[in-house]
C-alpha positions in Angstrom: 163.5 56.8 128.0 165.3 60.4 127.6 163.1 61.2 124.9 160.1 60.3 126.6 160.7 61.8 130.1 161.7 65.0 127.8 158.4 65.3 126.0 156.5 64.4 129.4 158.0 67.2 130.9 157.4 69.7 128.0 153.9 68.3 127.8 153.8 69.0 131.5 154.8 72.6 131.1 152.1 73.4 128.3 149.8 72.0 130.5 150.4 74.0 133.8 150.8 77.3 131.3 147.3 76.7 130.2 146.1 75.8 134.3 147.7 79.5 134.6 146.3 81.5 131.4 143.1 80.2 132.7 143.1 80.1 136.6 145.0 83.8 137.2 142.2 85.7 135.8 139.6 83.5 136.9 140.8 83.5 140.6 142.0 87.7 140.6 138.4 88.2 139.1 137.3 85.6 142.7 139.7 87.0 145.7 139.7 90.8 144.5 136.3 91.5 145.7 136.8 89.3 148.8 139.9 91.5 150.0 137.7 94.5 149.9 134.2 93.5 151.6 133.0 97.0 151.0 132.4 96.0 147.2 130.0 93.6 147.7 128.4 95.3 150.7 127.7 98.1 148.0 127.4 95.2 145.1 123.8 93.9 146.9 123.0 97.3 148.1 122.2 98.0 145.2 118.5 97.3 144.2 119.5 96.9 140.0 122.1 94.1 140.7 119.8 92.3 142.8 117.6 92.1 140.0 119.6 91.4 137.1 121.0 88.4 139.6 117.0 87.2 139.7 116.9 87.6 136.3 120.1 86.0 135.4 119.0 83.2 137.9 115.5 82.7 137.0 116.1 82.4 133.0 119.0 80.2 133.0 117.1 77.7 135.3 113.8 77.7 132.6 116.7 77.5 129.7 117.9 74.6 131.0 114.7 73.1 132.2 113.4 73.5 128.2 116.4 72.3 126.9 116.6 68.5 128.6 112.4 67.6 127.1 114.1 69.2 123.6 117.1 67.6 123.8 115.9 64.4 124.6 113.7 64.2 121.5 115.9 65.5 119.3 118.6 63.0 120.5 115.8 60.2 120.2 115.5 60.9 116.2 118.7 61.7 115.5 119.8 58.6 117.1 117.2 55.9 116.6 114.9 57.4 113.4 118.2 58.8 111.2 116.4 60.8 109.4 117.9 62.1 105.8 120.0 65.1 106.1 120.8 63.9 110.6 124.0 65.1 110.5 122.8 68.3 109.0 120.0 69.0 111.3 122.5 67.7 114.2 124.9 71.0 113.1 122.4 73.6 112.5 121.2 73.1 116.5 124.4 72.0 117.8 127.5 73.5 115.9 126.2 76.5 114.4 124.8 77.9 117.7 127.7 77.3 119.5 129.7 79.1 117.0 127.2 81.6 115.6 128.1 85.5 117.2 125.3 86.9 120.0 125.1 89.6 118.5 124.0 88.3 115.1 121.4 85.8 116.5 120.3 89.1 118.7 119.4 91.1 116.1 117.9 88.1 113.7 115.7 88.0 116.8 115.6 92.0 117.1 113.4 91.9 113.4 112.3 88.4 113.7 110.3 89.1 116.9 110.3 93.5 116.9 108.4 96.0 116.7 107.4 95.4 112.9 106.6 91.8 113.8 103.0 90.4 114.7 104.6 89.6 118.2 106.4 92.2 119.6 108.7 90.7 122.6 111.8 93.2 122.3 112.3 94.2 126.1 110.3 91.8 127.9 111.6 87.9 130.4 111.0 85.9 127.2 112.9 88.1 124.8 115.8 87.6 127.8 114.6 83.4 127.8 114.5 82.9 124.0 118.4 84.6 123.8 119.5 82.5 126.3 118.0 79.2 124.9 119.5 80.0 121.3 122.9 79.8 122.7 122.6 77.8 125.7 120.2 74.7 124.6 122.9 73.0 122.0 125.0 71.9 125.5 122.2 69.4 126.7 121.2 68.8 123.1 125.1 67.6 122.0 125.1 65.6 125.6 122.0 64.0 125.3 122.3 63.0 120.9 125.9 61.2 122.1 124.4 58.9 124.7 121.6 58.3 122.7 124.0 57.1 119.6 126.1 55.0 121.9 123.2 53.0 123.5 121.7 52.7 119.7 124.7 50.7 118.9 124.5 48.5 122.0 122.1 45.8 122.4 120.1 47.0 125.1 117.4 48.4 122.7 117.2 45.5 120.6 116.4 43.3 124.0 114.2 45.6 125.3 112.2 46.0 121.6 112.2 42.0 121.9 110.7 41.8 125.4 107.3 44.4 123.9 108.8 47.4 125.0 107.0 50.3 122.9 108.6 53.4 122.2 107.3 54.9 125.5 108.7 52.5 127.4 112.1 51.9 126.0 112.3 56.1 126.6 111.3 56.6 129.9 112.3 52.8 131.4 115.7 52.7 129.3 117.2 55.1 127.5 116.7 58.1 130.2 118.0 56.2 133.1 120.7 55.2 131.4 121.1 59.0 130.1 120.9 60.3 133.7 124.0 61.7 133.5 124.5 63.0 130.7 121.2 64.8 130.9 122.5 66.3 134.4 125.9 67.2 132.4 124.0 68.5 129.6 121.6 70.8 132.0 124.2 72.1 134.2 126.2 73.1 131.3 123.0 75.0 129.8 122.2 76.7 132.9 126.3 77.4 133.1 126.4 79.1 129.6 122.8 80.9 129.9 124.0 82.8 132.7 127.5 84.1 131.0 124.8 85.0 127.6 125.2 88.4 126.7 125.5 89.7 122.9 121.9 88.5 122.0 120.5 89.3 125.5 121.6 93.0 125.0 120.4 93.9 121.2 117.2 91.6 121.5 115.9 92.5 125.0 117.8 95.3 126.2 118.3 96.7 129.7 115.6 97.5 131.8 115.9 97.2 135.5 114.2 93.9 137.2 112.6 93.1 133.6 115.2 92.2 131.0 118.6 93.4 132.9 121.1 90.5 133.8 124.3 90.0 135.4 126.5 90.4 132.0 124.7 93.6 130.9 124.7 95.3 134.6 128.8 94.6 134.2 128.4 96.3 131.0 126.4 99.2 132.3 129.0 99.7 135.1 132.1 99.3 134.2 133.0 102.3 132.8 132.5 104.4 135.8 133.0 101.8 138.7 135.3 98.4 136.9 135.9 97.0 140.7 131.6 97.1 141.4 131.6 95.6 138.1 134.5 93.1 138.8 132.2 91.9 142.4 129.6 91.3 139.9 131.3 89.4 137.7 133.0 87.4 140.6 129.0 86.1 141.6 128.8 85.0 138.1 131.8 83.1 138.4 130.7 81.5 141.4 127.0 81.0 140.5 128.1 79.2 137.3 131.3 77.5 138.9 129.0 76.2 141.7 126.2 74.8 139.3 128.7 72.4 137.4 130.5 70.9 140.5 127.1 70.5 141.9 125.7 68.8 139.1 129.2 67.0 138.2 129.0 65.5 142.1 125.3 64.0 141.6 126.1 62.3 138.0 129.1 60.7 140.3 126.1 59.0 142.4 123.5 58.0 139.4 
């Protein structure tokens, strides 16, 4: 009994050090900018931050929006086709773009889709949308492929196949309802992460005011001669993202 209330409490301390590693820069970066108003007076005064936040907005939401239709197909052969080589296909879109560096999959895009390419897109919205898919899309698609699995191993698709359901049906009458909430979890994480993208954003589109700047690159560009405009800025991403994952987190509650 010792020995266990001993390693609760030490489990307990690890715990409330992480809460702290991860809540004391989160909530300076938060209340700093609210105990001087001034900042983000002068924050939305300013025409370029407005604009990287439309930006920042605007592409995360069509990020996310692409990824549920691709992550629900992808999920659907992974899960119920099983394809040859599944759990390799499964890593190189989920793993490996969650771990691969910004930067690198910036500049594969940089000469993939430059200046020497047929299609030029370097500094235009979809150079900006295709970054932030790269990195952000694998959220919903990981989401979406472990619901998927688990309902393949239930017998819910086997009854439904034995009462004429087509593939069509079973999808859109079945497997997505039942999915509802992971596809909400899986979204709000996309649009979460798309709006903190920033390595592959910068090299592949660049910044150019109310065209390819966002919220992480305008923190970037400021920094150096104003850190507390910058640290506003950052504070609105905190809370756009913050506020998209409790928002979403509350509706899968009611589905």
């Amino acid at each position: 009994m010792i020995m266990r209330d001993k390693i609760s409490f030490l489990l307990i301390v690890l715990a409330s050090l992480l809460v702290l590693w991860f809540s004391v820069p989160l909530l300076y970066a938060l209340f700093r900018p609210i105990m001087q108003p001034e900042l983000l007076a002068q924050l939305f005064a300013d025409s370029r931050f407005r604009g990287a936040l439309v930006i920042s907005i605007s592409t995360a939401v069509l990020s996310a929006l692409l990824a549920v239709p691709f992550a629900i197909a992808i999920a659907y052969v992974l899960a119920f086709l099983r394809p040859r080589g599944a759990i390799l296909i499964e890593t190189a879109l989920v793993d490996v773009p969650q771990t691969f560096p910004p930067v690198a999959e910036g500049l594969i895009y940089l000469v993939l889709l430059g200046s020497d390419a047929p299609i030029n897109l370097i500094g235009t919205f979809a150079a900006v949308l295709i970054a932030k898919f790269f990195v952000a899309s694998p959220f919903a698609i990981g989401f979406v492929t472990r619901k998927f699995r688990d309902l393949e191993r239930s017998d819910i698709p086997i009854i439904a196949r034995s009462l004429g359901a087509g593939t069509g049906t079973l999808l859109w009458r079945v497997l997505i309802p039942l999915s509802l909430r992971d596809i909400l979890g899986g979204f709000s994480l996309t649009f979460a992460r798309a709006m903190g993208e920033f390595g592959g954003t910068l090299i592949f589109a660049g910044v150019i005011a109310w065209k390819t700047e966002i919220i992480p690159t305008y923190v970037s560009r400021v920094s150096a001669e104003t850190p507390l405009l910058a640290l506003a800025a950052t504070a609105v991403l905190v809370v756009f993202s913050t506020l998209s994952i409790l928002t979403f987190k509350s509706l899968a509650k009611r589905v």
